[in-house]
C-alpha positions as CSV (number, residue, x, y, z in Angstrom):
1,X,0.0,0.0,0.0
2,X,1.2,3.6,-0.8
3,X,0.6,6.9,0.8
4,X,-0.3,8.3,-2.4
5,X,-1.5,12.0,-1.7
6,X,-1.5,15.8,-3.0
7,X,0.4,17.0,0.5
8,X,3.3,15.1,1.6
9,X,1.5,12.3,4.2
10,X,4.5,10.2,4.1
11,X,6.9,12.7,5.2
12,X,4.5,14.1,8.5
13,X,4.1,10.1,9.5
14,X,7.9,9.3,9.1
15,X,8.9,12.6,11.0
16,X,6.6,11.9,13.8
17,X,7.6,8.0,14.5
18,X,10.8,9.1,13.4
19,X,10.7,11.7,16.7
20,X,8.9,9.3,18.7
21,X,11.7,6.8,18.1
22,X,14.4,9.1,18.9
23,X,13.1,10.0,22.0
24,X,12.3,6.3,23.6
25,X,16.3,5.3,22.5
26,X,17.3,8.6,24.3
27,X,15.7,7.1,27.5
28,X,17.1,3.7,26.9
29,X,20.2,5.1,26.6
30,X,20.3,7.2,29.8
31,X,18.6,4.4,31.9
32,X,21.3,2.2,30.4
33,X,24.1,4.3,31.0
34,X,25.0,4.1,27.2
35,X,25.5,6.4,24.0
36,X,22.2,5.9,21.8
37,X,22.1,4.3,18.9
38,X,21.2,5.0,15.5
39,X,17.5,4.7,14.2
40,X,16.5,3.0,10.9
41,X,12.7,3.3,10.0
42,X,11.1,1.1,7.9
43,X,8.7,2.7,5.3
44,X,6.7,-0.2,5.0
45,X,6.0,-0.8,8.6
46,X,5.2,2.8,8.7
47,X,2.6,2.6,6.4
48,X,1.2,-0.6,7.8
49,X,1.1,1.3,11.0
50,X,-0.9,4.7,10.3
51,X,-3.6,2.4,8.0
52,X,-4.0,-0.4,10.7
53,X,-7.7,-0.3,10.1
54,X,-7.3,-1.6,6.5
55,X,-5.3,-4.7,8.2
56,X,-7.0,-5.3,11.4
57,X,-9.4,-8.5,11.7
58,X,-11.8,-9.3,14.2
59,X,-12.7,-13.1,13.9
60,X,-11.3,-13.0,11.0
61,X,-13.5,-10.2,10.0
62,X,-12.3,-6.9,8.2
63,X,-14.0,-4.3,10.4
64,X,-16.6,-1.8,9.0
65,X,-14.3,1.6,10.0
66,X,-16.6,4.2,8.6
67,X,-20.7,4.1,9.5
68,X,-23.1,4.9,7.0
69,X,-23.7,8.6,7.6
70,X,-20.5,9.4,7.8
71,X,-18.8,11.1,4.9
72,X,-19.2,13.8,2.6
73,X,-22.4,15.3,1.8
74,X,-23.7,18.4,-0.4
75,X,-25.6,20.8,1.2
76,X,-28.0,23.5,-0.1
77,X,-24.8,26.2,-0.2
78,X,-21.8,23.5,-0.1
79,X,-20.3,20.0,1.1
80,X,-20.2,19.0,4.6
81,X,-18.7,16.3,6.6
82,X,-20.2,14.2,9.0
83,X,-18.7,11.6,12.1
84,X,-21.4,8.9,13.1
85,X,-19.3,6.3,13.6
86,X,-19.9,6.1,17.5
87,X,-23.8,5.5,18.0
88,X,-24.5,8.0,20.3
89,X,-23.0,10.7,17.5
90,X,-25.5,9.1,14.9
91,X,-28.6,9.0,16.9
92,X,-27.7,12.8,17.6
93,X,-27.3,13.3,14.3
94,X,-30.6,11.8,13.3
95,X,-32.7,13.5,15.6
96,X,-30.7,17.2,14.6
97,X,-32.4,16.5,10.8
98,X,-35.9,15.0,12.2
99,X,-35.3,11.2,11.0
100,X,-35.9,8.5,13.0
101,X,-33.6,5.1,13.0
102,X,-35.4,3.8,10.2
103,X,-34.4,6.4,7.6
104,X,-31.7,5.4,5.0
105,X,-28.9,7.2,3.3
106,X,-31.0,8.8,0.5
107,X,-33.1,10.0,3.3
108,X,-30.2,11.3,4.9
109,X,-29.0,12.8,2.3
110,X,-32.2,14.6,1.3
111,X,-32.1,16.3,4.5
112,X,-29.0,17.7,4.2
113,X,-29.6,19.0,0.5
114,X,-32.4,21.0,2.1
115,X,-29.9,23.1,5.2
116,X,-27.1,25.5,4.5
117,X,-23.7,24.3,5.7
118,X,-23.5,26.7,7.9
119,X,-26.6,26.3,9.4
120,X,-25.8,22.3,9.8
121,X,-22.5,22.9,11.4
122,X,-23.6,25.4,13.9
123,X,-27.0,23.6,15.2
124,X,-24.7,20.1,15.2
125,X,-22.1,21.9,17.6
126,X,-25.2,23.0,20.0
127,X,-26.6,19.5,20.2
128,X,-23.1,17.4,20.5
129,X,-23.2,16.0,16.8
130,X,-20.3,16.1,14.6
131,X,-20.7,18.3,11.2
132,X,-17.7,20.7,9.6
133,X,-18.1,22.6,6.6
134,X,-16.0,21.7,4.2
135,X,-13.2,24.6,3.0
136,X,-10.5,25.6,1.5
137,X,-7.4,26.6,3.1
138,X,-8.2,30.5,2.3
139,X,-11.4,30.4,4.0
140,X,-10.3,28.7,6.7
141,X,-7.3,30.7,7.1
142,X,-10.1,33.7,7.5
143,X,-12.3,31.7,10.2
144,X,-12.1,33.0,14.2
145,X,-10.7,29.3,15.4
146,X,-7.8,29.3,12.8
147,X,-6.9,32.9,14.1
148,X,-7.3,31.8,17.5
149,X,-4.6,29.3,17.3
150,X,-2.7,30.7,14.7
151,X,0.0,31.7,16.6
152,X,-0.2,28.9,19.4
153,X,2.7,25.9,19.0
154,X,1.2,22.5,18.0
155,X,2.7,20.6,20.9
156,X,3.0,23.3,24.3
157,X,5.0,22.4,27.1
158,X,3.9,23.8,31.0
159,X,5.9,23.3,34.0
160,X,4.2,24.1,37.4
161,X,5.8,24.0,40.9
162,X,7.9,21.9,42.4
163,X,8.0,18.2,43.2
164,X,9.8,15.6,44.9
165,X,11.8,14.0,42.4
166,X,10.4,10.1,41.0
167,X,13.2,7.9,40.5
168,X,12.9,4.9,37.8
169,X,13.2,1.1,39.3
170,X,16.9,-0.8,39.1
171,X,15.7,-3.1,36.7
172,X,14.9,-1.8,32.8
173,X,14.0,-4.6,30.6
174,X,12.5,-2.4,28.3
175,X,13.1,1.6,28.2
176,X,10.3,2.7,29.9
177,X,9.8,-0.3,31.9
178,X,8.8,1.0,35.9
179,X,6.7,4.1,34.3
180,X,2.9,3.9,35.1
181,X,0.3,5.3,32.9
182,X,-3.2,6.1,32.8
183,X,-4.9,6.5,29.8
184,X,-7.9,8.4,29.8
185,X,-8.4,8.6,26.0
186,X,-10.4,7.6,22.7
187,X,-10.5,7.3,19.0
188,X,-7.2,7.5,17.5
189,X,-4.5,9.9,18.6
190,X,-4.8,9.3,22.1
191,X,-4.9,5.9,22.0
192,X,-2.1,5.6,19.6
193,X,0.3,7.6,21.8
194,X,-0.6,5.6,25.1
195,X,-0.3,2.1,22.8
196,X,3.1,3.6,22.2
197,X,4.4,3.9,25.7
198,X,3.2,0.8,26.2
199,X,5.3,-0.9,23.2
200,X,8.2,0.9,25.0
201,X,7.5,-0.9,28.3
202,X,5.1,0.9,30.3
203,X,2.4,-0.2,32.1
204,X,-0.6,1.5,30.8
205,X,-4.1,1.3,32.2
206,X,-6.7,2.3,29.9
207,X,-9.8,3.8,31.3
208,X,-13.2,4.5,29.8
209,X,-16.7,5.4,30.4
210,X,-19.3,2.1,30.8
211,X,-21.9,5.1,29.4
212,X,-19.8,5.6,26.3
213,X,-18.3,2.2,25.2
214,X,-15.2,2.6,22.9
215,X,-15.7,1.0,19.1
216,X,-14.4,-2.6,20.1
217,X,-12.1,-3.0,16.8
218,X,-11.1,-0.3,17.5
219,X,-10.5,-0.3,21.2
220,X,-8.4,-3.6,20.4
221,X,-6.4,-2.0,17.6
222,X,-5.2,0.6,19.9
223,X,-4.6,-1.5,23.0
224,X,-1.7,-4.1,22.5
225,X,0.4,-3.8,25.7
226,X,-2.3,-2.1,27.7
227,X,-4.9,-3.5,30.5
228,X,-8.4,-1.9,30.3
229,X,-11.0,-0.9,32.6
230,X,-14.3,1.0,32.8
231,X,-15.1,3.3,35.7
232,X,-18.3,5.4,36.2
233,X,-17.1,9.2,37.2
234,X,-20.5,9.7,38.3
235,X,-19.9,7.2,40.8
236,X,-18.6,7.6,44.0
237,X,-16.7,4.3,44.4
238,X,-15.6,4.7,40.8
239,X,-14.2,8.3,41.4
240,X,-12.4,6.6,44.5
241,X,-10.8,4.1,42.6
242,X,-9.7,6.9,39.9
243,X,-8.3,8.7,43.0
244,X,-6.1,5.6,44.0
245,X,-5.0,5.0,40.3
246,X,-4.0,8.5,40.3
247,X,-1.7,8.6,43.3
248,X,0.2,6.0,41.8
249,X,0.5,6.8,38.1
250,X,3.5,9.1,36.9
251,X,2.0,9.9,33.7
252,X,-1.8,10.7,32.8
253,X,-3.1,11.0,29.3
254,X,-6.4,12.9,28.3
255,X,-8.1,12.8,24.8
256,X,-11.3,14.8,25.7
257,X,-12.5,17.8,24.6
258,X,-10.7,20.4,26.5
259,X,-13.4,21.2,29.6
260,X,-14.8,18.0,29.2
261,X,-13.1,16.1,32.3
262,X,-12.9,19.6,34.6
263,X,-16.4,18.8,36.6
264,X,-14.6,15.5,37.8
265,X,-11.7,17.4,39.4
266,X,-9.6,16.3,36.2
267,X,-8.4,19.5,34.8
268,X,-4.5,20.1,34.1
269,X,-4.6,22.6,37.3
270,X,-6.5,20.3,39.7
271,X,-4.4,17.5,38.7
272,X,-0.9,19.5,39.2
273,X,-2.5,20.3,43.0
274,X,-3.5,16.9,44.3
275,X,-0.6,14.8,42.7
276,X,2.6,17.0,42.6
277,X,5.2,15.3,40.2
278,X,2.3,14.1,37.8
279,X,2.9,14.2,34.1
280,X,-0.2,15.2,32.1
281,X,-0.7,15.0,28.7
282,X,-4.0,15.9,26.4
283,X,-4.8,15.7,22.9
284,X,-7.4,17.3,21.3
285,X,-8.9,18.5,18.1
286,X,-9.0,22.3,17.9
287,X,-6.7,23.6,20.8
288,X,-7.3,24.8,23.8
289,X,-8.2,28.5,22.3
290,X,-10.8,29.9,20.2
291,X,-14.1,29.5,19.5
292,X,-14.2,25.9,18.5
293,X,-11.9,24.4,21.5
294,X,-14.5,23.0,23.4
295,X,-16.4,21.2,20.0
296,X,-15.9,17.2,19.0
297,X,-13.9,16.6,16.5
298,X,-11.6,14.2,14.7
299,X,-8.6,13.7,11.7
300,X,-11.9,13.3,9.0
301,X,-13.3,16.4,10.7
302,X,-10.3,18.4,10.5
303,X,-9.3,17.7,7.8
304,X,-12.6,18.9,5.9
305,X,-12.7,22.1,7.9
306,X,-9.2,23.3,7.7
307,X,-9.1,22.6,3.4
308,X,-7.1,19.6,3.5
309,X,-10.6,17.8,2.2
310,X,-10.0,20.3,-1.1
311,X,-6.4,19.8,-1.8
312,X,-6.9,15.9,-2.3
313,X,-10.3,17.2,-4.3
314,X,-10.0,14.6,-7.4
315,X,-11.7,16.9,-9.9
316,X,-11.8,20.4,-7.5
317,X,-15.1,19.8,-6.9
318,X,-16.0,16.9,-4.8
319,X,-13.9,16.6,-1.7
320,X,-11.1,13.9,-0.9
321,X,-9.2,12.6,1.8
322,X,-5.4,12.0,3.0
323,X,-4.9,7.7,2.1
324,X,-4.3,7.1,6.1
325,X,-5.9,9.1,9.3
326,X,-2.1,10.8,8.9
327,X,-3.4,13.8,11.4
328,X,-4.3,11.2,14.3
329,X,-1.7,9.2,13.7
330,X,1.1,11.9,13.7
331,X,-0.7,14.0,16.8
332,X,-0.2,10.7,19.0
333,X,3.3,9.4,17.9
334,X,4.2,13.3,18.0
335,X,3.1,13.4,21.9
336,X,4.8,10.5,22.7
337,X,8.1,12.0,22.9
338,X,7.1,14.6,25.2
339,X,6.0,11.8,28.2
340,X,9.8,9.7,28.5
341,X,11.4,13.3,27.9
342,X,9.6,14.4,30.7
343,X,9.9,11.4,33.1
344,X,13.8,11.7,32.8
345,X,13.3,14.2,34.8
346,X,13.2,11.7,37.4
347,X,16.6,11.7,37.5
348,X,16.1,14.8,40.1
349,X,14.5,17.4,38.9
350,X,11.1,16.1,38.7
351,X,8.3,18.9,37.9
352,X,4.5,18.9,37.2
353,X,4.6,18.9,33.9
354,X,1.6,19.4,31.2
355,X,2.0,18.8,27.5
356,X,-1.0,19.5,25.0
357,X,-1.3,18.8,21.5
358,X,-3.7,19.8,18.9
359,X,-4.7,18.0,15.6
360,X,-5.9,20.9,13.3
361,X,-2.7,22.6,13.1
362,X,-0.8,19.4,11.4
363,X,-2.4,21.0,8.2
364,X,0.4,23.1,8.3
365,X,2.9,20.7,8.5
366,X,1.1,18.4,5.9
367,X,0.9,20.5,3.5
368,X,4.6,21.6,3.5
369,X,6.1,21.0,-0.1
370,X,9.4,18.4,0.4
371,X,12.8,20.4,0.0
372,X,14.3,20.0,-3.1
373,X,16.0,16.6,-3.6
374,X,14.7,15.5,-0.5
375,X,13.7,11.6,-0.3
376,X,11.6,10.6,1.9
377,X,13.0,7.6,4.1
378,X,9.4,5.8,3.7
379,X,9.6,6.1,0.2
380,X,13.0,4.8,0.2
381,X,12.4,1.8,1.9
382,X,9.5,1.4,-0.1
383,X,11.3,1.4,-3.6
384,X,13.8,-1.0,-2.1
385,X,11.3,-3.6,-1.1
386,X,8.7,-4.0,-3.4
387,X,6.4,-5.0,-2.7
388,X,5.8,-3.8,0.6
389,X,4.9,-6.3,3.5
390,X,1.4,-6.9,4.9
């Protein structure tokens, strides 16, 4: 399988495990008292990585990735993209447009030919569905979220207070082998970047809601390494058992909405107060700024809103797509460097730490054109083995 794309998708994947890579070998290397060693990436394991969905079997099943109403859609004024993959996002959906469970795509469709885009995007924001306009890159350079964050890095760093330094275990079979995390994330990014630390040897908990189940491929395709629990915030004895998992957890990772955890005492500042020394990482769509930061969102979303959707247009009308969830992908292996970076600081200078990332503004970094004569090192291992493994 190949990358093939308008904006250079192999490049932002391969820079992103590439930094991810770097940074795990840098903690081997200190914890082993060693230089580190030089990293080769394999293009075809890459690419097998950031399209897992097209390669993942359940029973021996291919799973069904994208629902039925999700996807592109012309409205009365222009396209728009939906997300209904979770249930609970389709049934919101459904009752936003007036049709019941029964009605069909071309009913679905019908309904959105009749609305402005604008219209569909707003009233799906009020009542927690998932609809984007689809733009180009000028018009969304000239929307209020894309100024917000416009100046804003994609991956911010905060260090608060003081703590008493953490110190790693004698033993390291594996770099990050002693480090506890808890993983308090969904979809793709999050879960990518927590599957990560645990390939590198950490023992990661992953924790979701019983209300809100997670896709089960997809919870499965995302959580080699990890254990897995469900715990009810709006229970007492759950929150009591979050409490205990957080006093013993260096590292805890977030893929909500930013706001979205705050009433259960989970924001970045609450956090940094009742467990000094806690790393804290979040991942989220649109950024913690501007007026979209606290809406749903995800790489398909993003991607349609920011004019990605229109640069992989195949005739500059209809909208496209990137040939892998590259934004998800690269947001999670991006984070990951940030959380063994951090926890050498166990070796004495440990400090609350919180690192955020945002998915909309890997657009930018997408789209950059390739330096002249550069060769991308997936595309290079590609051409040497053809063709490329499963």
């Amino acid at each position: 399988m190949r990358l093939d794309s308008r904006l250079d998708v192999a490049e932002l994947v391969t820079d992103s495990i590439g930094l991810a890579s770097a940074a795990i070998e840098q903690v081997a290397a200190v914890r082993g008292r060693r230089e580190p060693r030089p990293l080769r990436l394999r293009g075809d394991l890459i690419t097998t990585s950031v399209t897992s969905e097209r390669h993942f079997r359940l029973d021996d099943q291919l799973p069904r990735a994208w629902a039925p109403l999700s996807g592109f859609w012309p409205a009365r004024d222009g396209w728009v993209r939906t997300h209904a993959t979770y249930p609970h996002h389709e049934q919101r959906l459904r009752l936003m447009l007036g049709l019941d469970d029964a009605a069909g795509v071309e009913t679905f469709a019908a309904a959105v030919a009749e609305r402005s885009a604008v219209e569909l995007e707003d009233e799906a924001a009020e009542k927690g569905a998932i609809v984007v306009v689809v733009r180009d890159h000028q018009r969304w350079a000239r929307h209020p979220q894309a100024a917000a964050v416009a100046g804003t890095p994609l991956i911010s760093r905060e260090t608060v207070g003081a703590a008493r330094a953490r110190h790693w275990p004698g033993e390291c079979a594996l770099p990050l082998s002693g480090l506890r995390v808890l993983d308090m994330t969904r979809v793709i990014a999050g879960p990518v970047a927590t599957r990560d630390l645990a390939y590198a040897g950490a023992d990661v908990l992953r924790v979701d809601s019983p209300r809100l189940p997670e896709i089960a491929w997809q919870h499965l395709d995302t959580g080699q390494g990890k254990r897995s629990t469900t715990l009810d915030l709006a229970s007492r004895v759950d929150r009591r058992v979050l409490t205990d998992l957080l006093a013993t957890a260096d590292v805890v990772v977030t893929g909500y909405r930013p706001g979205a955890l705050h009433r259960f005492g989970l924001s970045p500042d609450q956090l940094a107060e009742d467990y000094p020394g806690l790393v804290i990482g979040s991942i989220s769509a649109w950024g913690r700024e501007g007026p979209w930061r606290s809406r749903r969102g995800s790489d398909s979303i993003v991607q349609a809103a920011t004019g990605i959707a229109m640069v992989e247009s195949p005739d500059g009308v209809r909208p496209g797509a990137l040939p892998a969830q590259a934004l998800d992908h690269s947001a999670g292996t991006s984070s990951l460097p940030r959380s063994p970076e951090v926890s050498l600081n166990r070796l004495p200078t440990a400090r609350h730490c919180t690192s955020r990332w945002r998915c909309a503004g890997w657009r930018t970094s997408c789209s950059r054109p390739p330096l002249p004569g550069h060769v991308n090192p997936a595309l290079r291992d590609r051409r040497r083995r053809r063709p490329p493994r499963p």
